[in-house]
ROMI-368365 format. One record per residue: residue in three letters; y, x, z of N, C-alpha, C in turn. Coordinates in steps of 0.2 Angstrom, whole numbers. Each point is the difference from the previous one (the first is absolute). Layout:
<nodes>
node res->ala n_c2->Y n_c1->X n_c3->Z ca_c2->Y ca_c1->X ca_c3->Z c_c2->Y c_c1->X c_c3->Z
...
</nodes>
This chain:
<nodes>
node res->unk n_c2->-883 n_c1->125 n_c3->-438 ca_c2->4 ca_c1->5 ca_c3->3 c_c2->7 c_c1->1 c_c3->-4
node res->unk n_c2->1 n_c1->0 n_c3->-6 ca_c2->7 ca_c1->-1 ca_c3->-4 c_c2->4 c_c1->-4 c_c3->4
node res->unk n_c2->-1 n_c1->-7 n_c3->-2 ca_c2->5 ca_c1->-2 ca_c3->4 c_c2->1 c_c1->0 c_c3->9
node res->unk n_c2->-4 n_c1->3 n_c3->3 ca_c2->-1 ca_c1->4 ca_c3->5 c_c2->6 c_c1->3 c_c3->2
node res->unk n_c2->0 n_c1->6 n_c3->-7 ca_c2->1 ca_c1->7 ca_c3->0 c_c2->9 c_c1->0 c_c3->-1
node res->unk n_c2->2 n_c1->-8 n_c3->-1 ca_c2->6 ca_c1->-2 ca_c3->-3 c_c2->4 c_c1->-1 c_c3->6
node res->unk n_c2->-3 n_c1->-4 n_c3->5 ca_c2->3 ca_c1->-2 ca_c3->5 c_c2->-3 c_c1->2 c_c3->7
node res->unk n_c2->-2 n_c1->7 n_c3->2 ca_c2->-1 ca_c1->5 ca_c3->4 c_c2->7 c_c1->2 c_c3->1
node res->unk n_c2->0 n_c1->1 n_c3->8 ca_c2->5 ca_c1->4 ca_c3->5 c_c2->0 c_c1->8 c_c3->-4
node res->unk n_c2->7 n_c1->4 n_c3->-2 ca_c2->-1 ca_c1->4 ca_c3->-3 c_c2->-5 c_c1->7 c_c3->4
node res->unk n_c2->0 n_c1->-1 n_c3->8 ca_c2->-2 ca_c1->7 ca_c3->2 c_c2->-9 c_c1->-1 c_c3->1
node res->unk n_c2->-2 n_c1->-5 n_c3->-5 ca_c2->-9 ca_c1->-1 ca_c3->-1 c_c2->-2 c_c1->1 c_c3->-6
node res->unk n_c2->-3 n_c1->5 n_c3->-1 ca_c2->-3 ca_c1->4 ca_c3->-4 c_c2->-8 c_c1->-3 c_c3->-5
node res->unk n_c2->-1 n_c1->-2 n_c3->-6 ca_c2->-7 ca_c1->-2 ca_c3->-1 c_c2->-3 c_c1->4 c_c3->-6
node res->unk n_c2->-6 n_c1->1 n_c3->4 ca_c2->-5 ca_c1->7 ca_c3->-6 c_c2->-6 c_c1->-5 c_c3->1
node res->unk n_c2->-2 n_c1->1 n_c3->-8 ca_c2->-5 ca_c1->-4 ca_c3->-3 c_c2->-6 c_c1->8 c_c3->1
node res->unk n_c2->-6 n_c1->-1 n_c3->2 ca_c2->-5 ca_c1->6 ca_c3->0 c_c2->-6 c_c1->-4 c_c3->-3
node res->unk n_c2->-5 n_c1->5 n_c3->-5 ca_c2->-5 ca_c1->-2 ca_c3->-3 c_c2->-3 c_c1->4 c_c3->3
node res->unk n_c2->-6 n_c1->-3 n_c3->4 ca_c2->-4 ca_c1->0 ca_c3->4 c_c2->-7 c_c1->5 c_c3->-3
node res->unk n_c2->2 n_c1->-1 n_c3->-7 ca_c2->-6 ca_c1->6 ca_c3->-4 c_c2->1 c_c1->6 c_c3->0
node res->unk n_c2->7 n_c1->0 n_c3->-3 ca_c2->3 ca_c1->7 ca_c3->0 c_c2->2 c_c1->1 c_c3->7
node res->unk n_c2->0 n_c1->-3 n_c3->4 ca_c2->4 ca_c1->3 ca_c3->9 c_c2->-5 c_c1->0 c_c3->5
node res->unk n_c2->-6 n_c1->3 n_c3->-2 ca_c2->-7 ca_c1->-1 ca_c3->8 c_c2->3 c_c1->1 c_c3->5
node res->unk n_c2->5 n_c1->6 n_c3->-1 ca_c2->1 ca_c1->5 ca_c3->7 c_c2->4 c_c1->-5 c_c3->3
node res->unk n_c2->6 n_c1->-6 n_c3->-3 ca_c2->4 ca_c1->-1 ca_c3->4 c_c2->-3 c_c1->-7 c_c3->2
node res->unk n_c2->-8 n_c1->-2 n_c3->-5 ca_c2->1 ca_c1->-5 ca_c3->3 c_c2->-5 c_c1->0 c_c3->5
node res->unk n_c2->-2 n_c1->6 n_c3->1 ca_c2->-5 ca_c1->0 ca_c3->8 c_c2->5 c_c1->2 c_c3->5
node res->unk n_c2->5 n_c1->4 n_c3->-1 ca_c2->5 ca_c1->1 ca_c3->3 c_c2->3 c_c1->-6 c_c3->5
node res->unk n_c2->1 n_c1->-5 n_c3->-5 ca_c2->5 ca_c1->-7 ca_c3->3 c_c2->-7 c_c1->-6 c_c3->2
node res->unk n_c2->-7 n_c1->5 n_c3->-2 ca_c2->-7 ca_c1->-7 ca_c3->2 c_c2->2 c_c1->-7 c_c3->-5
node res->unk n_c2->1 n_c1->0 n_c3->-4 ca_c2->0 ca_c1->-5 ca_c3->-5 c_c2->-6 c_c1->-2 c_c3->-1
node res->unk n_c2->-1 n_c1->-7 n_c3->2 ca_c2->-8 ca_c1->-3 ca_c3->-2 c_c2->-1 c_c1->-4 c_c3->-4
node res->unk n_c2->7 n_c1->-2 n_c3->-3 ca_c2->-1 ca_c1->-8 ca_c3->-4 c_c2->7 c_c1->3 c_c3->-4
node res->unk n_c2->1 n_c1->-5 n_c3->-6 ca_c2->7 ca_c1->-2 ca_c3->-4 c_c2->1 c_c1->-4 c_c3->-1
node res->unk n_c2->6 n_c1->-2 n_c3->-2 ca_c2->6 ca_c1->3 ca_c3->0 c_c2->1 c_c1->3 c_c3->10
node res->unk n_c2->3 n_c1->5 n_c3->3 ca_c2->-1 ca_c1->2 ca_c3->7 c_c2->9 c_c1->1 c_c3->-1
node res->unk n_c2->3 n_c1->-2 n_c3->4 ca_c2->9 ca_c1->2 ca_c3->3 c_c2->-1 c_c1->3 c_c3->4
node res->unk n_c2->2 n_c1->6 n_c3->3 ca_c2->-1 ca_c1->4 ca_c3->4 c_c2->10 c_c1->0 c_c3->4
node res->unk n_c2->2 n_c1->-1 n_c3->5 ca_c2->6 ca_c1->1 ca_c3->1 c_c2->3 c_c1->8 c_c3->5
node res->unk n_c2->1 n_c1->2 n_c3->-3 ca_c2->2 ca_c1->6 ca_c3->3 c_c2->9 c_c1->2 c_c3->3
node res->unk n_c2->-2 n_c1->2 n_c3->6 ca_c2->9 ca_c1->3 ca_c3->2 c_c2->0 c_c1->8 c_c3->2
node res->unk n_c2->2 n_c1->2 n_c3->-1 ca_c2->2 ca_c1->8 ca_c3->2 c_c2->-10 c_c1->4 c_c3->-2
node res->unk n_c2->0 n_c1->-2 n_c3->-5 ca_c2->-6 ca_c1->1 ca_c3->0 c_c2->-8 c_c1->0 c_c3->2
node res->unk n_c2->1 n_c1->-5 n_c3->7 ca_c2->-5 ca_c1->-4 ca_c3->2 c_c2->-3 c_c1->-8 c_c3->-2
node res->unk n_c2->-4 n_c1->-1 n_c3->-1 ca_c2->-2 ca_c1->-6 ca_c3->-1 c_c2->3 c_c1->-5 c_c3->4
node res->unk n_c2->3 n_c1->-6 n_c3->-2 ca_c2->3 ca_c1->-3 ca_c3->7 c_c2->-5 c_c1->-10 c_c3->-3
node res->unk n_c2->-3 n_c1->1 n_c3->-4 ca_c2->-4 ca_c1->-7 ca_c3->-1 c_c2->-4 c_c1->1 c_c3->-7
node res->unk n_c2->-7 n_c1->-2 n_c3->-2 ca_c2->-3 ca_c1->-1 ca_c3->-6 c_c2->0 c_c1->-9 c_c3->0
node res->unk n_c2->0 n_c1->-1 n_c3->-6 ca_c2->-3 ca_c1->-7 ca_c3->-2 c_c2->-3 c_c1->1 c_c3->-7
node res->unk n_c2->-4 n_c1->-5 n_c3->0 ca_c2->-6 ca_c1->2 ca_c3->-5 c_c2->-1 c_c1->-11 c_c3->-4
node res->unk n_c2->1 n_c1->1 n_c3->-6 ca_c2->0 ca_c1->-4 ca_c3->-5 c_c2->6 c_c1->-1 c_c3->-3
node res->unk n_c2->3 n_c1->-4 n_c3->-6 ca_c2->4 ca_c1->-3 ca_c3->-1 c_c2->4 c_c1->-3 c_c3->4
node res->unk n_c2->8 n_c1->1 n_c3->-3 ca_c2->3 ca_c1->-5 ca_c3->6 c_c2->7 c_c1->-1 c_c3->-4
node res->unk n_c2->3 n_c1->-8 n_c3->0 ca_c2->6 ca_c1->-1 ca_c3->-1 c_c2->5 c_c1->4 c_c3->0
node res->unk n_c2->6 n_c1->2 n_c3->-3 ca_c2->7 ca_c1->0 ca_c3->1 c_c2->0 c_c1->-1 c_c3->7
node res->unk n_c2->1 n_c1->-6 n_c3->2 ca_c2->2 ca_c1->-3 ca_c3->7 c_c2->-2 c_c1->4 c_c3->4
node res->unk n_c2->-9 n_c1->0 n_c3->1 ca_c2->-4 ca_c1->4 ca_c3->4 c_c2->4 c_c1->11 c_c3->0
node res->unk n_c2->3 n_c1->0 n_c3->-4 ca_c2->4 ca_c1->8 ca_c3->0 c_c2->4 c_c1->-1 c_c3->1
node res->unk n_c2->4 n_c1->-2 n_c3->0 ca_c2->7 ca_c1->-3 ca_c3->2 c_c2->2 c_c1->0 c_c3->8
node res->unk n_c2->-7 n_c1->-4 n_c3->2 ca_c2->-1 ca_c1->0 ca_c3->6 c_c2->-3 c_c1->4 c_c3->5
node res->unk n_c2->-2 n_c1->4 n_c3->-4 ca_c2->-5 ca_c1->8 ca_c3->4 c_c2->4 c_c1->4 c_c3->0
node res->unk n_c2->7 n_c1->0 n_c3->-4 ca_c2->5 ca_c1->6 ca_c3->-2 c_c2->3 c_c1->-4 c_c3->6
node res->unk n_c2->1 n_c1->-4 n_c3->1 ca_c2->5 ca_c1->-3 ca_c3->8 c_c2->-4 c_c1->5 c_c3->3
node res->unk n_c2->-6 n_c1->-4 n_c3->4 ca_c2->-3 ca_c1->4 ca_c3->5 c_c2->-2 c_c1->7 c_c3->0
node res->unk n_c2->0 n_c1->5 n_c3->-5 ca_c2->-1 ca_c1->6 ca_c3->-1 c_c2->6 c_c1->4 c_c3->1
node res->unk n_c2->4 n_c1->-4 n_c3->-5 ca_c2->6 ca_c1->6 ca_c3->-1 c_c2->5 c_c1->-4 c_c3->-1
node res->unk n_c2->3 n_c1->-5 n_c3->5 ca_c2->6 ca_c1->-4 ca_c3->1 c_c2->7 c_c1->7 c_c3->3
node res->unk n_c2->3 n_c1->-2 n_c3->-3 ca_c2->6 ca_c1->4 ca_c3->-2 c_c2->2 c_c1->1 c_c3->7
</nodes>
């Protein structure tokens, strides 16, 4: 996520949540598994994906999610 976090579109936001200390949000968002991306716009969920995934593979869900 660092180097992720280097070459992200400025108006996407990323928050790390520890799923011990956060029950509430993580039944809130139904998180099953981890690592879990949750993408969000105006405050609704607009896609989850669930495991690791490349630079490339963000890069490209930032296209489709929140292309400028």
């Amino acid at each position: 996520m660092t180097k992720y976090n280097t070459r992200k579109q400025d108006n996407v936001e990323i928050y790390k949540l520890n799923i011990e200390d956060q029950k509430l949000l993580t039944a809130q968002f139904e998180i099953k598994g981890i690592p879990t991306l949750v993408y969000m716009e105006n405050g609704k969920i607009v896609a989850k994906k669930l495991g690791v995934k490349s630079v490339e593979q963000l890069e490209n869900y930032e296209k489709v999610y929140f292309s400028k």
